[in-house]
C-alpha positions as CSV (number, residue, x, y, z in Angstrom):
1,X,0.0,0.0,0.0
2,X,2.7,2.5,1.0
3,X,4.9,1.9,-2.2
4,X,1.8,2.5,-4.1
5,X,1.1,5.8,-2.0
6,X,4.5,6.9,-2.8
7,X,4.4,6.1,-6.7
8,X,0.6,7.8,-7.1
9,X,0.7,10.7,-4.2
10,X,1.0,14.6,-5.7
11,X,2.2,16.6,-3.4
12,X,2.1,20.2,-2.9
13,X,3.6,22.5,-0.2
14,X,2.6,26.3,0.7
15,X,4.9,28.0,2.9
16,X,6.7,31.6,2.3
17,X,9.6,30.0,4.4
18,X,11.9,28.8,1.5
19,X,13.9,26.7,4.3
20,X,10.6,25.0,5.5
21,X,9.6,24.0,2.2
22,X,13.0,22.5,1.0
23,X,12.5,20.6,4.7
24,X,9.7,19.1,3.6
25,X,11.0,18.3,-0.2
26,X,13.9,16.8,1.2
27,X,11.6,14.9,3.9
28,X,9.4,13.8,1.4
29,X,12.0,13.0,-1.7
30,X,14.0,10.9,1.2
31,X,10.8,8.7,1.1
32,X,10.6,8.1,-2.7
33,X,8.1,11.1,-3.8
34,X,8.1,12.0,-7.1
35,X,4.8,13.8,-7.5
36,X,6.1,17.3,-5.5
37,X,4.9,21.1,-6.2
38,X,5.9,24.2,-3.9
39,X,5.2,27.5,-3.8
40,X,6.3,30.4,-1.1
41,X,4.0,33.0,-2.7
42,X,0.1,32.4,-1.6
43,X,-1.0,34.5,-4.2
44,X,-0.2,31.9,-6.8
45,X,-1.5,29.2,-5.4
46,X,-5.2,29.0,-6.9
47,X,-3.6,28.0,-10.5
48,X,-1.1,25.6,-9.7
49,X,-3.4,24.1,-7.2
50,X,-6.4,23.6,-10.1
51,X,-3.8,22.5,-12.4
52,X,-2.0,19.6,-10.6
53,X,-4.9,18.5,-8.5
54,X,-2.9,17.1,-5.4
55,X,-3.3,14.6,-3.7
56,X,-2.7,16.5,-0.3
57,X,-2.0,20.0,0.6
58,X,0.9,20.9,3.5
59,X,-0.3,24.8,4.3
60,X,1.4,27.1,6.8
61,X,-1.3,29.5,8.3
62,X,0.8,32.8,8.9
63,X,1.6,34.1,5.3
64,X,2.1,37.6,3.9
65,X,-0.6,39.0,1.2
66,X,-3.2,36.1,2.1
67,X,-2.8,33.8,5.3
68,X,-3.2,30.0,5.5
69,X,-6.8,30.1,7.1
70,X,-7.8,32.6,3.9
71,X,-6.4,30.4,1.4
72,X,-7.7,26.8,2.8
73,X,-11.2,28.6,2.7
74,X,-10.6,29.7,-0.6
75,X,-9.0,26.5,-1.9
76,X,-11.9,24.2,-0.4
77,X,-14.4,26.2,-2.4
78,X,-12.7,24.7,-5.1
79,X,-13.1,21.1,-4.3
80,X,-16.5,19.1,-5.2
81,X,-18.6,18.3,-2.7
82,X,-18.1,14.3,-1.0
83,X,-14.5,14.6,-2.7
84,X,-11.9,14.1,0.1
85,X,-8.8,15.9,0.0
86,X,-6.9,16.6,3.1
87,X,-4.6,19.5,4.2
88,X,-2.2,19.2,6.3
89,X,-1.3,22.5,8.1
90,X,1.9,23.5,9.2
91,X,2.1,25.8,12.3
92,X,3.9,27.2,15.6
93,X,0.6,28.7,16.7
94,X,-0.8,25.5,19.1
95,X,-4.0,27.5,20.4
96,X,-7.0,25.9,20.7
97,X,-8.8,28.7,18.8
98,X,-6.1,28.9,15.7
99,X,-6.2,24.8,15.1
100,X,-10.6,24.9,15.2
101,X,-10.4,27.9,13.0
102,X,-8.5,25.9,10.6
103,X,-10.4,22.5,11.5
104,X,-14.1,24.4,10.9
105,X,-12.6,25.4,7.3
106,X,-11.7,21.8,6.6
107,X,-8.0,20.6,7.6
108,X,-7.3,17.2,8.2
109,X,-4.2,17.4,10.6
110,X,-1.6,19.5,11.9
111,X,2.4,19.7,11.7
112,X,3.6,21.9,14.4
113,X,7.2,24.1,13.9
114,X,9.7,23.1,14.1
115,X,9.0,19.8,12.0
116,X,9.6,16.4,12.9
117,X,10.9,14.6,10.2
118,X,9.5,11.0,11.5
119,X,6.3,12.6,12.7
120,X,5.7,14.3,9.5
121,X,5.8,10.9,7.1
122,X,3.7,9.3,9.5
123,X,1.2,12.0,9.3
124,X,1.3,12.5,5.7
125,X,1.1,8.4,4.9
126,X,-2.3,8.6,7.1
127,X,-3.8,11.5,5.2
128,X,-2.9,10.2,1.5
129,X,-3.9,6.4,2.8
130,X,-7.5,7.5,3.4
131,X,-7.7,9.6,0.5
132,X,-6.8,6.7,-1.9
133,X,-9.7,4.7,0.1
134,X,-11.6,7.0,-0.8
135,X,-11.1,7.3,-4.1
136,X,-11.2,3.2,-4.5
137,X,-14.5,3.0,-2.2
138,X,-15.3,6.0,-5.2
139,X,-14.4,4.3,-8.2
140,X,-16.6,1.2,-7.0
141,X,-19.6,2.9,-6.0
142,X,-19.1,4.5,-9.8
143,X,-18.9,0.9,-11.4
144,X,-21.4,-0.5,-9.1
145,X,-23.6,2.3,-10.2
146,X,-22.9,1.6,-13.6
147,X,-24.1,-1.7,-13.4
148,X,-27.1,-0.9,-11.7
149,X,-28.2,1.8,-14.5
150,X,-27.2,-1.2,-17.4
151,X,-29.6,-3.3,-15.2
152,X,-32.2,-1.1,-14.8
153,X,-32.2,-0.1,-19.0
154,X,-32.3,-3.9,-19.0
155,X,-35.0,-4.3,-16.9
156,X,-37.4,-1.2,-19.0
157,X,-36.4,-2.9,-22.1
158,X,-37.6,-6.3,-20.8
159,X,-40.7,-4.6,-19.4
160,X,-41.2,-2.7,-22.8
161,X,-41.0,-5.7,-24.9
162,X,-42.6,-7.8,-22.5
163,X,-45.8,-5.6,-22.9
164,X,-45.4,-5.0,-26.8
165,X,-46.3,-8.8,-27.3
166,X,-48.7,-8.9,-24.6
167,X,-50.5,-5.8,-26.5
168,X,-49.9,-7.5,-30.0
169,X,-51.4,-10.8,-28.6
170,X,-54.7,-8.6,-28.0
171,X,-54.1,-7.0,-31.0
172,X,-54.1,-10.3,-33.0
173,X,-57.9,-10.9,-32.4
174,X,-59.4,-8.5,-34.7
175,X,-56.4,-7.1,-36.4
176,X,-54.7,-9.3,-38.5
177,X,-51.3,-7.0,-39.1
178,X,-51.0,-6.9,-35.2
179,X,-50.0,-2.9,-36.1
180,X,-53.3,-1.2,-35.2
181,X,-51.9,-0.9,-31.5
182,X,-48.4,0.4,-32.2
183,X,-49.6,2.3,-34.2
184,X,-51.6,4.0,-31.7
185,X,-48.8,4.1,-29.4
186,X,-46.4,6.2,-31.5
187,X,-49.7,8.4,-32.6
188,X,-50.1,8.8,-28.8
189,X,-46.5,9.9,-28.5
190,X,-46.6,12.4,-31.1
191,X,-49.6,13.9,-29.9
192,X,-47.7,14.2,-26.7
193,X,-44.9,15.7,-27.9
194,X,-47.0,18.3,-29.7
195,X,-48.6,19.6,-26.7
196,X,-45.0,20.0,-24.8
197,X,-45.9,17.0,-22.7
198,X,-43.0,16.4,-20.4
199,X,-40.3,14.0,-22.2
200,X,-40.7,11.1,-20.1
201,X,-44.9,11.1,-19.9
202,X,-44.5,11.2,-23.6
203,X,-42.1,8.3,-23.5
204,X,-44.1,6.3,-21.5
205,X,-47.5,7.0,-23.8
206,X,-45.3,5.3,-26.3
207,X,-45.0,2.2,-24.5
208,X,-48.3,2.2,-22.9
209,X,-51.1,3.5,-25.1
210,X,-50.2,0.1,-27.4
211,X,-52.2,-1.9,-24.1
212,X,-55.5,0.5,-24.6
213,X,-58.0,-2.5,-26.0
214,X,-55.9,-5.1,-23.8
215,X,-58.9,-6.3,-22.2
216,X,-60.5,-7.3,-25.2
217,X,-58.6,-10.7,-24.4
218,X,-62.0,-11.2,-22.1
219,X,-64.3,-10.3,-24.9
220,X,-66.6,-13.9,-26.8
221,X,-65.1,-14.0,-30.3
222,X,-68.7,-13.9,-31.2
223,X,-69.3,-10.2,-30.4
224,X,-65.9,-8.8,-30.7
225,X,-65.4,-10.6,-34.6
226,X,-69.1,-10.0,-35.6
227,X,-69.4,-8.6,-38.9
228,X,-72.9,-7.3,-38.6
229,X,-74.1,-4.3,-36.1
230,X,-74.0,-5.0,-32.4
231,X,-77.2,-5.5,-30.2
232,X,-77.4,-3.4,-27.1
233,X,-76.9,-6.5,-25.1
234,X,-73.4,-7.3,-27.4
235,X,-72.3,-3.4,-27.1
236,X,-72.4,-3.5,-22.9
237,X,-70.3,-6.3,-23.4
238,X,-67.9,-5.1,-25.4
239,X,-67.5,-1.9,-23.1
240,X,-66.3,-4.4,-20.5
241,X,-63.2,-4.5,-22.2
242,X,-62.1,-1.4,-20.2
243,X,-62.5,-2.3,-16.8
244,X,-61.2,-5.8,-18.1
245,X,-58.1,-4.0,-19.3
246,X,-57.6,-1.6,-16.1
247,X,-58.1,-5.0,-14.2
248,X,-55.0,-6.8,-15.6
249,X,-52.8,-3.7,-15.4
250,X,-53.9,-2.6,-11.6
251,X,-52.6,-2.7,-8.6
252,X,-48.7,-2.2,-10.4
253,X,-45.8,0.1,-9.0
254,X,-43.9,0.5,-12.1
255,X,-45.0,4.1,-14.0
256,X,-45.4,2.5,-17.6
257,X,-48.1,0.1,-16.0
258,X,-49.7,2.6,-14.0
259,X,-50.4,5.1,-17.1
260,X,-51.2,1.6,-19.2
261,X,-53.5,0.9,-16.6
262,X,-55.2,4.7,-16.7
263,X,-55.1,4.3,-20.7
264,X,-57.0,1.2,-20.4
265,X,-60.0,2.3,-18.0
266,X,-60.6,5.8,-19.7
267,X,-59.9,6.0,-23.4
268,X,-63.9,5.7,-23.9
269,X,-64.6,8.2,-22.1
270,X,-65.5,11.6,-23.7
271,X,-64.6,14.8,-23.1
272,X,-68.7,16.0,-22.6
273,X,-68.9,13.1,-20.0
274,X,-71.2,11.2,-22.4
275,X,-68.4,8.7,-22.3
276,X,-68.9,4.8,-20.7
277,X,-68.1,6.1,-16.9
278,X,-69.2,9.7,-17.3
279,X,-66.0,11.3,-17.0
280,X,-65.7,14.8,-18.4
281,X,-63.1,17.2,-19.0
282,X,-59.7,17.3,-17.4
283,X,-61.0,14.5,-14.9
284,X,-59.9,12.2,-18.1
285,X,-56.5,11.5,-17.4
286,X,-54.9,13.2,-20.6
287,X,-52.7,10.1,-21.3
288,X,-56.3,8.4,-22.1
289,X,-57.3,11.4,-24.2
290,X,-54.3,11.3,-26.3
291,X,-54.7,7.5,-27.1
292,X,-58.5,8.1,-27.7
293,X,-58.2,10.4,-30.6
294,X,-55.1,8.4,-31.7
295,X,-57.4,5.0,-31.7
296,X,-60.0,6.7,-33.3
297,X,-57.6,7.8,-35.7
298,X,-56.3,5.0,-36.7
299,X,-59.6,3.1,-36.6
300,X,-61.0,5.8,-39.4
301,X,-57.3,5.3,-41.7
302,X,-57.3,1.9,-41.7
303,X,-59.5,-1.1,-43.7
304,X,-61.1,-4.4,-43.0
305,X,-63.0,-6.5,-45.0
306,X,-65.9,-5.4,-44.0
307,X,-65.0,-1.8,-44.3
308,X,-63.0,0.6,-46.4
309,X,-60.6,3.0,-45.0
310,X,-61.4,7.0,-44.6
311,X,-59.0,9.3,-46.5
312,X,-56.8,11.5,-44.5
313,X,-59.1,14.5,-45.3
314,X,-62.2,12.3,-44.1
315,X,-60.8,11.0,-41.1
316,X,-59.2,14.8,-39.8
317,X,-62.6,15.9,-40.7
318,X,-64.5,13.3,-39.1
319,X,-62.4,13.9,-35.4
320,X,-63.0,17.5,-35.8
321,X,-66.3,17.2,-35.7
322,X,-66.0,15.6,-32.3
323,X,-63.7,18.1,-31.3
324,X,-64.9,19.1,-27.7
325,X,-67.9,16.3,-27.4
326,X,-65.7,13.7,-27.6
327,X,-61.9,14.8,-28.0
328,X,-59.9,17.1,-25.7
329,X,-59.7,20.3,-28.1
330,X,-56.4,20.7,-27.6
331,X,-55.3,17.2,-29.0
332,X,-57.4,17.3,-31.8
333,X,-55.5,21.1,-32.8
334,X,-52.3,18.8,-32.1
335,X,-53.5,16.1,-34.6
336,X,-54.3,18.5,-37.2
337,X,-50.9,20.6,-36.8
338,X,-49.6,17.0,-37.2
339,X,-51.4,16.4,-40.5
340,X,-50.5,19.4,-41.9
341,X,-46.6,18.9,-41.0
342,X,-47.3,15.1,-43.0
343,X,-45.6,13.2,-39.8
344,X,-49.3,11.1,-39.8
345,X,-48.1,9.7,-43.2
346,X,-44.8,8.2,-42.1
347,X,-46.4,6.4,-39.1
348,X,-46.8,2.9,-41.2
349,X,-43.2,3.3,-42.4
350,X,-42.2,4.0,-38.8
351,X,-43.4,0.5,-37.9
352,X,-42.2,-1.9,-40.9
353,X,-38.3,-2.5,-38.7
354,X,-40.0,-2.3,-35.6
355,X,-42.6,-5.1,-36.1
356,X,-40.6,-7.1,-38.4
357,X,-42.4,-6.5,-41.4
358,X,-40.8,-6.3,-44.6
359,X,-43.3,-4.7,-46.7
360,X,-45.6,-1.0,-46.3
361,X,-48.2,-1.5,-44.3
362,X,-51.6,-0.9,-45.2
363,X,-54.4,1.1,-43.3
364,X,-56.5,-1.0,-41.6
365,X,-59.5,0.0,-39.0
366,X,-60.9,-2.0,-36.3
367,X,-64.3,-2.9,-35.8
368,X,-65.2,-1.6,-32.6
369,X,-63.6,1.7,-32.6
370,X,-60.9,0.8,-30.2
C-alpha cells in the first residue's frame, strides 16, 4: 500500500519559508516522492493548485498577502462536494482557537514548527492512505452504479418488450397486421410531444397506449369478430373491455403500468362526459385522451373486410367534428398541426423494422372503434 502511496501521491507544499519548504522536499524526496509542487507566494497558489490536483496540501497559516486560514477557505471552495482531500497545516501557533479555525474550514491534521521529520511521514502516509480509500471505495460505487443503471435499461427494455407482445397478442384478435396498437402508441407519442408533454410522460405513452383495447382478451369471439351491427346486449359487453383491461394492469408500482393501466379504463370516455363512466373534462386522465383520438384515428385510416378506410381529409374531418364532445380540443389542434406537418403519413413506415415486417403496411381499421 505505502509503495503504491509513494508512486501515485501529488504533493504540494505552501509556505513563504523557502527553508521550511525544502525541509519538507527533502523529507518527502527521502521517502521516494516524485509527485512534489511548492510555492512560497500564496498569491499563486489558486492556479497551480487547479492545475496539478494534489493529492494533499501541506499549508502554513501565517503568510504575507493572504494567510493559511484565507487560502484553505478559498481552496476548499474549489473542491466538489463528498470529494476528500486533506490538508495538512503546518504551524507554531498551538492554540485551541487557531487549530478549530483551521479545522471548521476543513484541515485534516496538523504539523507543528519546528517539523519532525518521522512525525511528518507518518502524518502525511495517514492522510494520502484515506484519501486513496476514498477514491477506490469511489471508483466502485461509480462501477457499481454503472451496473445498476445497465440493469435497470435492461429491466425497462424487458418490461417494454414484454408488454409489446402482450399488446400485439390482444391485438391479433381483430387485427390481422398486429400494427393497429403500435400504431396507436407512436400516434399517442406524437400527440404528446406536440402539446410539450413532459419527455418522459411522452415516453411512456409510447410504451403504454399500445395496451389501450388489452382487455378485449375477455371479450366472446362472437361479439368482438361480428361482422354485422352490435345488439345493445353485445355493445355492454364489449365496453367491458375497459374495466377488463384496467383490471390486468392494476394494482402495479412501475409508472409505464400505472399510465397503461389509466389508458385502459378511460380511453372511452369523452370529453362531454357522455363517455362509458361519465367522466368529463380534465378529470380524463390526458394520457387516455391522447390514445382516444389516436385510436380513433387510426380506426378511421385503416381497412377491413368489411370496411374501407377513410382518406386523411375524411378522417381529420370526421375527429373534428367531435372536437370538444368527444376529444380534448387541444389534442385534436395537435393532430391536425400534425397532418399538416405530414408526420401522420410516415407512421406505417415507422413500424415496418420495428414489427418485423418487410413490406408498407396498409391502413387497416378496427371494428369496434378501439
Amino acid at each position: 500500500m505505502r509503495k503504491d502511496i509513494v508512486k501515485r501521491s501529488k504533493i504540494l507544499i505552501v509556505d513563504d519559508q523557502e527553508a521550511n519548504v525544502n525541509l519538507l522536499l527533502s523529507i518527502l524526496k527521502e521517502q521516494g516522492f516524485i509527485g512534489l509542487q511548492s510555492l512560497t507566494d500564496a498569491r499563486l497558489v489558486q492556479p497551480l493548485f487547479l492545475d496539478f490536483q494534489p493529492d494533499l496540501v501541506l499549508l502554513d497559516l501565517k503568510m504575507p498577502h493572504i494567510d493559511g486560514l484565507s487560502l484553505l477557505k478559498q481552496l476548499r471552495s474549489r473542491i466538489p462536494d463528498g470529494v476528500y482531500l486533506p490538508f495538512l497545516i503546518i504551524t507554531g501557533d498551538l492554540s485551541q482557537r487557531t487549530r478549530q479555525a483551521a479545522l471548521s474550514l476543513g484541515a485534516k491534521d496538523f504539523l507543528t514548527k519546528p517539523i519532525n521529520p518521522a512525525e511528518a511521514v507518518l502524518r502525511m502516509y495517514n492522510l494520502l492512505e484515506t484519501r486513496f480509500l476514498y477514491l477506490e471505495l469511489q471508483e466502485s460505487n461509480r462501477i457499481l452504479d454503472e451496473r445498476v443503471q445497465e440493469r435497470t435499461r435492461e429491466l425497462e427494455l424487458a418490461q417494454v418488450d414484454i408488454l409489446r407482445h402482450l399488446a400485439l397478442a390482444a391485438d391479433y384478435r381483430d387485427d390481422l397486421t398486429g400494427l393497429h396498437a403500435q400504431r396507436v402508441g407512436l400516434l399517442a407519442a406524437l400527440l404528446a410531444e406536440s402539446i410539450r408533454m413532459p419527455k418522459d410522460e411522452a415516453k411512456l405513452i409510447r410504451g403504454a397506449a399500445p395496451l389501450h383495447d388489452l382487455g378485449k382478451i375477455g371479450i366472446p369471439d362472437h361479439i368482438l369478430l361480428k361482422s354485422g351491427d352490435l345488439t345493445p346486449e353485445e355493445f355492454e359487453v364489449v365496453k367491458t373491455h375497459t374495466a377488463i383491461g384496467g383490471k390486468i394492469l392494476s394494482c402495479s408500482s412501475f409508472p409505464l403500468l400505472k399510465m397503461a393501466e389509466q389508458i385502459a379504463r378511460y380511453h372511452h370516455e369523452h370529453w362531454d362526459g357522455s363517455g362509458y363512466l361519465g367522466l368529463k373534462k380534465d378529470d380524463i386522465p390526458l394520457a387516455a385522451r391522447l390514445t382516444s383520438v389516436a385510436d380513433t384515428f387510426d380506426v378511421l385510416t385503416h381497412s377491413r373486410p368489411y370496411k374501407a378506410a377513410s382518406s386523411l381529409e375524411e378522417a381529420l374531418a370526421e375527429i373534428q367534428k367531435e372536437r370538444e364532445r368527444q376529444f380534448d380540443p387541444d389534442v385534436v389542434d395537435a393532430l391536425v398541426k400534425l397532418a399538416s406537418s405530414q408526420d401522420l403519413l410516415q407512421l406505417d413506415q415507422a413500424l415496418v423494422g420495428e414489427a418485423g415486417v418487410t413490406a408498407p403496411v396498409r391502413m387497416e381499421a378496427d371494428p369496434v372503434a378501439g
